[in-house]
N, C-alpha and C positions, 0 to 999 in steps of 0.2 A: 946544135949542141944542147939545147934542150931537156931533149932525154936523155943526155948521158949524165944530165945534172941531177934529173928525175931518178933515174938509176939507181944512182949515189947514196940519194939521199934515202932510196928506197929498201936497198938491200949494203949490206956492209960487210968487211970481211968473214965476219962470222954468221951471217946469211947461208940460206940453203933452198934450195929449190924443192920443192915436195910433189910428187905424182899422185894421184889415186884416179881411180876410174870406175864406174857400176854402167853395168846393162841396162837400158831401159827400153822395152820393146823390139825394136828394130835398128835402135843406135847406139853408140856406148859414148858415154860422156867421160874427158878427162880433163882431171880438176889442177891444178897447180899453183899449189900456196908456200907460204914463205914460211921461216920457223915459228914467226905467229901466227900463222895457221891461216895468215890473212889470204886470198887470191890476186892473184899476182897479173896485172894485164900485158897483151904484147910479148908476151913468151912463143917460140917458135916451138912447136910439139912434132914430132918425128913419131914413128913406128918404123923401127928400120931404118931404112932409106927415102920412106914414105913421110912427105912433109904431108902432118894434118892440118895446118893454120898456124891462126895465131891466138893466144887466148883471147878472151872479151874481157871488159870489166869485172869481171869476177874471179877471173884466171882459168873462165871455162872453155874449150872446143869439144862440139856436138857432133858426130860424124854416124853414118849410116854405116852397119857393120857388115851390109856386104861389101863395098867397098875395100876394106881392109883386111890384111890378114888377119888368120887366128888366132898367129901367136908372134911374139918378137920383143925389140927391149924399146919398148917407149923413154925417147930422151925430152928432156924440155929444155931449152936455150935461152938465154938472154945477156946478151953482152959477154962478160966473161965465166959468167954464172951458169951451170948446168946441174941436172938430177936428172936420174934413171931408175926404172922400173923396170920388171919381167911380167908383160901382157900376157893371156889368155883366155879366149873368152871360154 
């Protein structure tokens, strides 16, 4: 029960989940912050159908961009809380 106390007290009705992502070399990083712009940890990140993780401490997952497609709607998850994106690298 924990985290869903955590949650709570983390994100609230008027919370929103935020995507952004940048290339860096050979991986693309995507970021997931709150609408204070904080990062947000323990978010599930999709591309597709493709689960990428889960965030870190920061609200970051790091992933190798061959790996992944080129293009699709990255979603981020948590509890009943979601946000979307349209990726392309």
């Amino acid at each position: 029960m924990g985290i869903f106390i955590d949650l709570n007290e983390s994100l609230s009705e008027e919370s929103q989940l935020f995507i952004s992502f940048k290339k860096v070399k050979d991986s693309v990083i995507f970021k997931v912050t709150d609408s204070e712009k904080e990062g947000v940890k323990g978010v599930k990140v999709f591309l597709d159908d493709l689960n990428l993780g889960l965030t870190n401490e920061n609200g970051i997952v790091k992933i190798d961009k061959s790996v992944i497609p080129r293009e699709g709607i990255v979603r981020a998850v948590i509890g009943l809380y979601s946000g979307s994106k349209r990726f392309k690298l």
